[in-house]
C-alpha positions as CSV (number, residue, x, y, z in Angstrom):
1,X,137.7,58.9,64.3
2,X,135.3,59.1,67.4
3,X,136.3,61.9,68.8
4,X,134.2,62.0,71.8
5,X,135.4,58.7,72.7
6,X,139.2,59.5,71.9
7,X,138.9,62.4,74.3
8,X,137.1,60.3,77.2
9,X,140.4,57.6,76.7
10,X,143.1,60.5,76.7
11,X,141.5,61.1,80.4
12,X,141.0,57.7,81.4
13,X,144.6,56.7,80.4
14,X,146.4,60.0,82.0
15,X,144.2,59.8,84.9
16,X,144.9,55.8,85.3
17,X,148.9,56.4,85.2
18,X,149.1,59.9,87.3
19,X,146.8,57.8,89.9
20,X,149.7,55.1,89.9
21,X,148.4,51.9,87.5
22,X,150.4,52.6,84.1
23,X,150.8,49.3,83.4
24,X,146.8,49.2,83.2
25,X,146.6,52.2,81.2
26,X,148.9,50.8,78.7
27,X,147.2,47.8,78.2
28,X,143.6,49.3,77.8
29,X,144.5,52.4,75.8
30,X,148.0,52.3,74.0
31,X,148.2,50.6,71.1
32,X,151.4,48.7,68.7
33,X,153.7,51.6,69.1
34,X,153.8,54.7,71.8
35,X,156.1,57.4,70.7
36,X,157.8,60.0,73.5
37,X,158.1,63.6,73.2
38,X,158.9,64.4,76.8
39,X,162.5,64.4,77.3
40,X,162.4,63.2,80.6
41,X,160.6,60.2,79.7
42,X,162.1,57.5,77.9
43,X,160.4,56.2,74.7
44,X,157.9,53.2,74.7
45,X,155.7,51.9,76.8
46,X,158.4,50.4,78.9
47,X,159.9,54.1,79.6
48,X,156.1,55.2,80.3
49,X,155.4,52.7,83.0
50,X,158.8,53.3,85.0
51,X,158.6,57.1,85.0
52,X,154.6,56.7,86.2
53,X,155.9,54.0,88.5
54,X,158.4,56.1,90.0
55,X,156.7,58.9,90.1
56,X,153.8,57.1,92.4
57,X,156.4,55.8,94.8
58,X,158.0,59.8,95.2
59,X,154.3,61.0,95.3
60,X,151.7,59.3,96.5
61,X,149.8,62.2,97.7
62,X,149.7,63.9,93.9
63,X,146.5,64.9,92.5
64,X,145.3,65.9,89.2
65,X,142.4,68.0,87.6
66,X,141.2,68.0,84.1
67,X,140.5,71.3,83.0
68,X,139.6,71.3,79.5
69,X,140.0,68.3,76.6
70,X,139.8,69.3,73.2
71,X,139.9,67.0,70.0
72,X,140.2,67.7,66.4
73,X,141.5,64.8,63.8
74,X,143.5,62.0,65.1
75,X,144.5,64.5,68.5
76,X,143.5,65.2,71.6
77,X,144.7,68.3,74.0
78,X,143.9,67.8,77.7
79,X,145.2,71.4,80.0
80,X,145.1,70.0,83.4
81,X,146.0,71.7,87.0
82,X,148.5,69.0,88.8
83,X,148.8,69.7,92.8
84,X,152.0,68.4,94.3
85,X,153.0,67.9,97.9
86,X,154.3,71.1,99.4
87,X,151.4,72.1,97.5
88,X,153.6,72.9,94.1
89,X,150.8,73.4,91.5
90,X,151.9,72.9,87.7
91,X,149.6,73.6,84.3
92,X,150.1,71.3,81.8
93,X,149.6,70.3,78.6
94,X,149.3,67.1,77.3
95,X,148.8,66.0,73.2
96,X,147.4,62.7,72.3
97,X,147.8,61.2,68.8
98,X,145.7,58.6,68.3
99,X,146.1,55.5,65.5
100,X,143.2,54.3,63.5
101,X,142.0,51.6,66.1
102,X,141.2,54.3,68.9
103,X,144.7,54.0,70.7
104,X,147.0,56.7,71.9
105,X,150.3,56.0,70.0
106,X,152.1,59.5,70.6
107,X,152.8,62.1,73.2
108,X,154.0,65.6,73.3
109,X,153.8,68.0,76.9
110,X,154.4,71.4,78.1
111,X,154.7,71.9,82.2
112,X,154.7,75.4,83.8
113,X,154.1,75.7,87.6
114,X,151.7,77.8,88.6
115,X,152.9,81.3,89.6
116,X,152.9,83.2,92.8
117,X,151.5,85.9,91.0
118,X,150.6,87.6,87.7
119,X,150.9,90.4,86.0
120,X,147.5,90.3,84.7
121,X,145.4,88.9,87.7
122,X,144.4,86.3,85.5
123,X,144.8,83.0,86.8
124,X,146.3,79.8,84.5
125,X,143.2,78.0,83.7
């Protein structure tokens, strides 16, 4: 495993599908099978595209920051800061598996929004 390179893909395929091309980031960096852990998400690649799809057509004006990537094995972790119109900020958390040819073939998530405030001053990233 390339681990460097797996982590560099996990970006360029979220980034390509938040930004409104999944179709694109299917073709470059998914490979025979993509499994769906996100329950509002159907499974395949099929179920990825529409739900990107959609979501670029309800908001256009969405933006995304990649915090930190991390990668151990066959798995990369991206924790990202997602802006929202209204200016609704989310934290997320995104799990790439990756087969044995370099392409992202499973998915797992966790979405909080930000807070208004904190207990601990600290902030989400």
């Amino acid at each position: 495993m390339n681990l460097e390179q797996n982590k560099k893909n996990a970006i360029a395929f979220y980034k390509t599908a938040y930004l409104g091309k999944p179709k694109e980031a299917i073709e470059k960096y998914v490979g025979k099978e993509y499994i769906q852990h996100n329950p509002d998400v159907a499974n395949g690649t099929q179920g990825f595209i529409d739900y990107f799809e959609r979501m670029q057509k309800e908001y256009p004006d969405k933006s995304i920051e990649f915090v930190r990537c991390i990668a151990e094995g066959d798995l990369v972790a991206l924790h990202t800061h997602q802006t929202w119109p209204g200016n609704d900020q989310y934290v997320t958390m995104d799990f790439f598996r990756f087969d044995d040819n370099g392409k992202i073939c499973e998915h797992w998530d966790s979405i909080q929004q930000v807070p208004k405030n904190s207990a601990n001053g600290n902030s989400m990233y």
